[in-house]
C-alpha positions in Angstrom: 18.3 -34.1 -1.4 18.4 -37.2 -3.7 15.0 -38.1 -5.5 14.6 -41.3 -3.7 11.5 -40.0 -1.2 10.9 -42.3 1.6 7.2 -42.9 2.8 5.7 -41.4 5.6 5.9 -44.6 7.6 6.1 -42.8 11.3 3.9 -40.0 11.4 4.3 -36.8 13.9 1.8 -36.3 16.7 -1.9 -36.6 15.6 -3.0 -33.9 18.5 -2.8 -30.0 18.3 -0.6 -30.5 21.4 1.7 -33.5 20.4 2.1 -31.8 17.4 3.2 -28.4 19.2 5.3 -30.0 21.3 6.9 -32.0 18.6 7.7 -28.4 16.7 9.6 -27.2 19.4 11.7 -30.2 20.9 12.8 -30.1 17.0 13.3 -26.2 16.5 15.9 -26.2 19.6 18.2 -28.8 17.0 21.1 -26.7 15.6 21.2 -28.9 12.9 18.6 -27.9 11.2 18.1 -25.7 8.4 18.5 -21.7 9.7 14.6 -20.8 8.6 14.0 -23.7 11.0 16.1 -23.1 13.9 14.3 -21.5 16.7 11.1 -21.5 15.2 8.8 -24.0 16.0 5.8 -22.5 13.8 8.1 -23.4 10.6 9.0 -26.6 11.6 5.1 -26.9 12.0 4.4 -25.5 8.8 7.2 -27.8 7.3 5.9 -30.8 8.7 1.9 -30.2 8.2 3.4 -29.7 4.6 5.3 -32.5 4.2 2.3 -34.9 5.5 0.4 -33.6 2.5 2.7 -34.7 0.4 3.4 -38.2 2.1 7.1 -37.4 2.9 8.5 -38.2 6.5 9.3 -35.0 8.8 12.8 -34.6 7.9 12.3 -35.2 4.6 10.1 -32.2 4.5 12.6 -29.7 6.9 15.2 -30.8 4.7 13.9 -31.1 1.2 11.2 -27.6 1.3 12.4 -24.4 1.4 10.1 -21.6 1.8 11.3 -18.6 -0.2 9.2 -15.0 -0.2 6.5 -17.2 1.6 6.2 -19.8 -1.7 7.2 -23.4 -0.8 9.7 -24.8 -2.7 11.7 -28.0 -3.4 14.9 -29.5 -5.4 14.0 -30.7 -9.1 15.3 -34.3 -7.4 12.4 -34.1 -4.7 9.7 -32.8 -7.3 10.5 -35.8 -9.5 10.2 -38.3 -6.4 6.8 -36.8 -5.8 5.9 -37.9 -9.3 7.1 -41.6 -9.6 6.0 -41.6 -5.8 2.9 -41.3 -7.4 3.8 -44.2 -9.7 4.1 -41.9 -12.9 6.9 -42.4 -15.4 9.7 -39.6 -15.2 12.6 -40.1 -18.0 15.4 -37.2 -18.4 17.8 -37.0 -20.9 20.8 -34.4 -21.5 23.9 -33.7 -23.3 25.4 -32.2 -20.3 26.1 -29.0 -21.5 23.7 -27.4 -23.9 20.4 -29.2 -23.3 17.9 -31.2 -21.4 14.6 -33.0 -22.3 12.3 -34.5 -19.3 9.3 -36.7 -20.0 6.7 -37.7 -18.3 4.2 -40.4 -18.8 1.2 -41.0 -16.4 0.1 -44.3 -15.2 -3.4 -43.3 -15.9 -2.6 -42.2 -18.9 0.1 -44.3 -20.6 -0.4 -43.7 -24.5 0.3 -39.4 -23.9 3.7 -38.5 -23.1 4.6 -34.9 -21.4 7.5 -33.2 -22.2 9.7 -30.4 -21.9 13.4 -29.4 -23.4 15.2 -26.4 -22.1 18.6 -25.5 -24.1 20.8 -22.7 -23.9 18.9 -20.5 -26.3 15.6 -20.7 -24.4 17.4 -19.6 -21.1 18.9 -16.7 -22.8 15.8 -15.6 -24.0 15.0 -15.8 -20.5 17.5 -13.5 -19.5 18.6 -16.3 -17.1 22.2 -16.5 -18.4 24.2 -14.9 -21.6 26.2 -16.3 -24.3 29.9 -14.7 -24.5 32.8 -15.8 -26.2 30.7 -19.3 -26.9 30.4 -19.8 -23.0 27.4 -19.5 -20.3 27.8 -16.1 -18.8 25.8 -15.4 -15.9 26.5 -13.4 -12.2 25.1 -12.8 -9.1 24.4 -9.6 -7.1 27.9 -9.4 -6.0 29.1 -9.8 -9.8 30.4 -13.7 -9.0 29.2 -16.6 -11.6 26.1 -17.5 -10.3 24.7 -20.9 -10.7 23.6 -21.0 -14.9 27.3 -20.3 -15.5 28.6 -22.7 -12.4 25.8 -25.6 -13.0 24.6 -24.8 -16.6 24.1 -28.6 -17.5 22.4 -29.4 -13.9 19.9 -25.5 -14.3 18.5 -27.2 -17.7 17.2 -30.4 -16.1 16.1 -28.9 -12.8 13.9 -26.2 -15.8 13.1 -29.2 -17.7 12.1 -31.4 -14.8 10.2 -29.0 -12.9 8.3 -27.4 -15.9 6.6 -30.8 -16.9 5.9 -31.4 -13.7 3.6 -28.2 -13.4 2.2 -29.6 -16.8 1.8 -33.0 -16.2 1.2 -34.1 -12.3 0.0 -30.7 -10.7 -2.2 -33.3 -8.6 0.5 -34.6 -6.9 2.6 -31.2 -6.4 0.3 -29.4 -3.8 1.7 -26.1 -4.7 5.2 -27.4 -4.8 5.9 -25.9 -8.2 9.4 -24.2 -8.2 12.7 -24.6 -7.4 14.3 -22.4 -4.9 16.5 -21.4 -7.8 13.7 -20.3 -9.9 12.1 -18.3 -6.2 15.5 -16.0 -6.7 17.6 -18.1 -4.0 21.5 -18.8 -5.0 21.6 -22.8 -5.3 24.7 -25.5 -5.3 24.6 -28.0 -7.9 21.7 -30.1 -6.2 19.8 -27.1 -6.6 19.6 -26.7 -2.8 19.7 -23.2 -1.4 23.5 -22.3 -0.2 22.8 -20.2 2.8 25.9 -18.1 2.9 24.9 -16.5 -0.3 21.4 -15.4 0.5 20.4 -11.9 0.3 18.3 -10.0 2.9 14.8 -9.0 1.9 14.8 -5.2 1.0 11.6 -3.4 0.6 11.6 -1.3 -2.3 9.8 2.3 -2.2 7.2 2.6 -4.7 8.5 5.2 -8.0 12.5 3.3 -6.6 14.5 0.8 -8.4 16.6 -1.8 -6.8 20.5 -1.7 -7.8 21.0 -4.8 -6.5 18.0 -6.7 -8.9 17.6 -4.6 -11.7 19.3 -6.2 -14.5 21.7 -3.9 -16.6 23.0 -4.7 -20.2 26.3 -4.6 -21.5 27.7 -1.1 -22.7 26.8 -0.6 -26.4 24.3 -3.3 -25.9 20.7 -4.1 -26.1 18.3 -4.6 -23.8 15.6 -7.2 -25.0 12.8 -7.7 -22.6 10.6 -11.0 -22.3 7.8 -10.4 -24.0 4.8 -12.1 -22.5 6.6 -11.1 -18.8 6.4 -7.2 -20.5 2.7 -7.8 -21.2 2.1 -8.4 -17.9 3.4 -5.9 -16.3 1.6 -3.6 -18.7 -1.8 -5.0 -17.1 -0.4 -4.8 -13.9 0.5 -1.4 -14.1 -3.3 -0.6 -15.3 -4.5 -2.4 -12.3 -6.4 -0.2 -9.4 -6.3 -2.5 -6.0 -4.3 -5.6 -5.4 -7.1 -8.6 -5.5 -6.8 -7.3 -9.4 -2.9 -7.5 -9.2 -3.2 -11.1 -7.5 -4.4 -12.8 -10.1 -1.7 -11.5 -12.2 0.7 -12.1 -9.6 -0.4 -15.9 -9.7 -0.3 -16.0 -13.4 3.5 -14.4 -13.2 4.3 -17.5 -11.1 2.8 -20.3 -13.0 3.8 -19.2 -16.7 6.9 -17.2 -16.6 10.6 -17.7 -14.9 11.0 -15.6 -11.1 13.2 -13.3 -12.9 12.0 -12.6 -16.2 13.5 -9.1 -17.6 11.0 -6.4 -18.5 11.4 -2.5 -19.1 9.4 -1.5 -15.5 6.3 0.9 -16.7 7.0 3.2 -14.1 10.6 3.7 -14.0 11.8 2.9 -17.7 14.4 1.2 -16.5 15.5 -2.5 -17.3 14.2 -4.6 -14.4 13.0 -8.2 -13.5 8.9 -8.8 -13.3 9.0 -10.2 -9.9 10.5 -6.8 -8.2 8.0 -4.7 -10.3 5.3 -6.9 -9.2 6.6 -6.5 -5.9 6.8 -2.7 -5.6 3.2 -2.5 -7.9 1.7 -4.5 -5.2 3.4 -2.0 -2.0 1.8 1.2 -4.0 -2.0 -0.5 -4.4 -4.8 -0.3 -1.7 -5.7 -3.7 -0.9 -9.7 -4.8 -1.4 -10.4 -3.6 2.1 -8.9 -0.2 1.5 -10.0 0.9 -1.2 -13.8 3.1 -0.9 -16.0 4.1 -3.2 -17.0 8.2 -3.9 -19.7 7.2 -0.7 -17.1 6.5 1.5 -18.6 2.7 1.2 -15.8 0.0 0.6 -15.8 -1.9 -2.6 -15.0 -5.4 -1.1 -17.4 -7.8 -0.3 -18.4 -8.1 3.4 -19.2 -10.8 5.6 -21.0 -9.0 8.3 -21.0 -5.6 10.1 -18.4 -4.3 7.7 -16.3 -7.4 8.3 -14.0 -8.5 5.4 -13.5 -12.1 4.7 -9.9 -11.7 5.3 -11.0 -10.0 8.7 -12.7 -13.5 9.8 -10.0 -15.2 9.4 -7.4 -13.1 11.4 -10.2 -13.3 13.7 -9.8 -17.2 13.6 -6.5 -17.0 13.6 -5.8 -14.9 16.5 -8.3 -17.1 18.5 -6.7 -20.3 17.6 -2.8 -19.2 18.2 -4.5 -18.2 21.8 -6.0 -21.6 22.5 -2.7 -23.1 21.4 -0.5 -20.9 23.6 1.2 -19.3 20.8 2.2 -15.7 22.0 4.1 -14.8 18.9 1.5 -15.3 16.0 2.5 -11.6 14.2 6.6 -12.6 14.2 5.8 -16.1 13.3 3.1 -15.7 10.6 5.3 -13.0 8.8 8.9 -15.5 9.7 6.8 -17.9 7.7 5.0 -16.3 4.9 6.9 -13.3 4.4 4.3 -10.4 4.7 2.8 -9.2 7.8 -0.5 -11.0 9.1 -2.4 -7.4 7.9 -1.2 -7.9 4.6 -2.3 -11.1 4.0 -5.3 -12.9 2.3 -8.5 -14.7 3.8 -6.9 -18.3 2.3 -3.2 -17.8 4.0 -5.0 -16.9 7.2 -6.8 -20.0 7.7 -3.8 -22.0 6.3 -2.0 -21.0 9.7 -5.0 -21.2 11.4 -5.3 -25.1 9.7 -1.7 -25.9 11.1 -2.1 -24.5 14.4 -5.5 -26.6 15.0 -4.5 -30.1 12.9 -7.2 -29.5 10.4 -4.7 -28.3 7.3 -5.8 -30.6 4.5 
């Protein structure tokens, strides 16, 4: 996806129906991205999506990738979005050891943003290592994985999408990461390669995960990152999940996907996001968790009714009216957690798309 982002000119059907109907003539096209093919609440969710952001339909299948149910784009689509938006974006690199991207807002012209990412910060990162003067990083399956492939192309996409988030969050709607820095193996674009995509697992809570958990080198030394450690010190301290939510939010908007930390309840070297996962399977959500009284803790809406509860409620009745007999599949297909699971705001985000009223 280049970062030339063409208006949307010709939008999709206005009506709930048109709209519908549009989804699915498109999800039957083979040529579409797999998370899209076949599944006409995606391409929805993709297009909906892509409106917000003033990008045609395509543009939006193409250029968004939804990984572990966050939205995410190439560092060449982000910075469209921002001189879209008529803001000044200026990058500069070396082409192998560092990058520096600026930004400079048209409504703000005398303050300029800006961000450098170098070798050193992305080994403090635990992103990549340095051996024998070279990038050394590797995948799952022990291969080079893209900071050793793509080193030069990883420090602009970091630089790029980092201020960005600091500079023109107004224009991002939630489109803050990379699919590299979700977790997802990228090409040099920073575009997902599908053939090397790994399966969600569900880790057990008390279990590590061979295939994530980051192991040093014999005879060497682990070195955690130290805010990410922090973190998962508070999260291990928390007692429900709206607790471990917030932290889970802060996780995403200050510190890389796969930050290394030494897990709190294994003691083992691992990465924040898989601790934060397997935290989050062990705690009672809002709704579950009761005081001594046997009275829930969570605010109610009425007659015991969570707020979250409305809004599956809402859901539920608007997939009906819309002829949509596969909300459960489709809702987790999209999001990535099962419609029980999720919160009051994701709820009524589907329920948005499925009635024309997402903002």
């Amino acid at each position: 996806m280049t970062a030339e982002i063409v208006k949307h000119q010709a939008a999709a059907p206005a009506t709930l129906d048109g709209s519908v109907r549009f989804a699915q003539l498109l999800a039957d096209a083979d040529l579409l991205p797999r998370q899209f093919v076949g599944k006409p609440a995606n391409v929805l969710y993709a297009i909906e999506y892509g409106r917000t952001l003033g990008i045609t339909p395509i543009a939006a299948i193409t250029g968004i990738h939804v990984i572990e149910g966050k939205p995410s784009a190439s560092s060449g689509l982000i910075g469209g979005l921002v001189r879209q938006a008529g803001h000044k974006l200026r990058v500069q690199s070396d082409g192998k050891t560092w990058a520096t991207a600026q930004i400079v807002r048209a409504d703000d012209p005398d303050f300029t943003y800006e961000c450098t990412w170098d070798l050193e910060r992305a080994t403090q990162a635990g992103l990549m290592e340095i051996k024998n003067g070279k990038p050394w990083a590797r995948d799952r399956n022990g291969r080079p994985a893209p900071w050793e492939k793509y080193t030069a192309a990883m420090l602009k996409a970091r630089a790029i999408t980092e201020v960005a988030r600091d500079a023109c969050e107004d224009v991002l709607f939630g489109l803050h990461y990379t699919p590299e820095e979700l977790g997802a193996q990228v090409n040099a674009d920073g575009e997902p390669v599908e053939a090397e995509v790994q399966q969600l697992r569900r880790v057990e809570p008390g279990q590590t995960d061979q295939w994530s958990t980051p192991t040093p080198e014999p005879g060497g030394e682990f070195v955690p990152h130290t805010e990410a450690q922090e973190l998962s010190a508070r999260a291990a301290a928390a007692e429900d999940r709206g607790v471990l939510a917030g932290l889970v939010d802060e996780a995403k908007q200050q510190l890389p996907a796969d930050a290394r930390i030494l897990a709190p309840d294994t003691k083992q070297p691992d990465t924040l996001r898989e601790y934060l996962g397997r935290r989050w399977a062990a705690l009672p959500s809002p709704e579950e968790k009761q005081g001594d009284d046997g009275v829930t803790d969570a605010v109610v809406v009425a007659e015991g009714e969570t707020d979250a509860d409305t809004a599956e409620r809402e859901l539920r009745a608007a997939a009906a009216k819309a002829g949509l007999d596969n909300l459960d599949a489709e809702f987790e297909q999209s999001y990535g957690i099962p419609i029980s699971e999720a919160g009051a705001a994701q709820l009524r985000q589907m329920t948005g798309l499925l009635t024309g009223t997402a903002a």
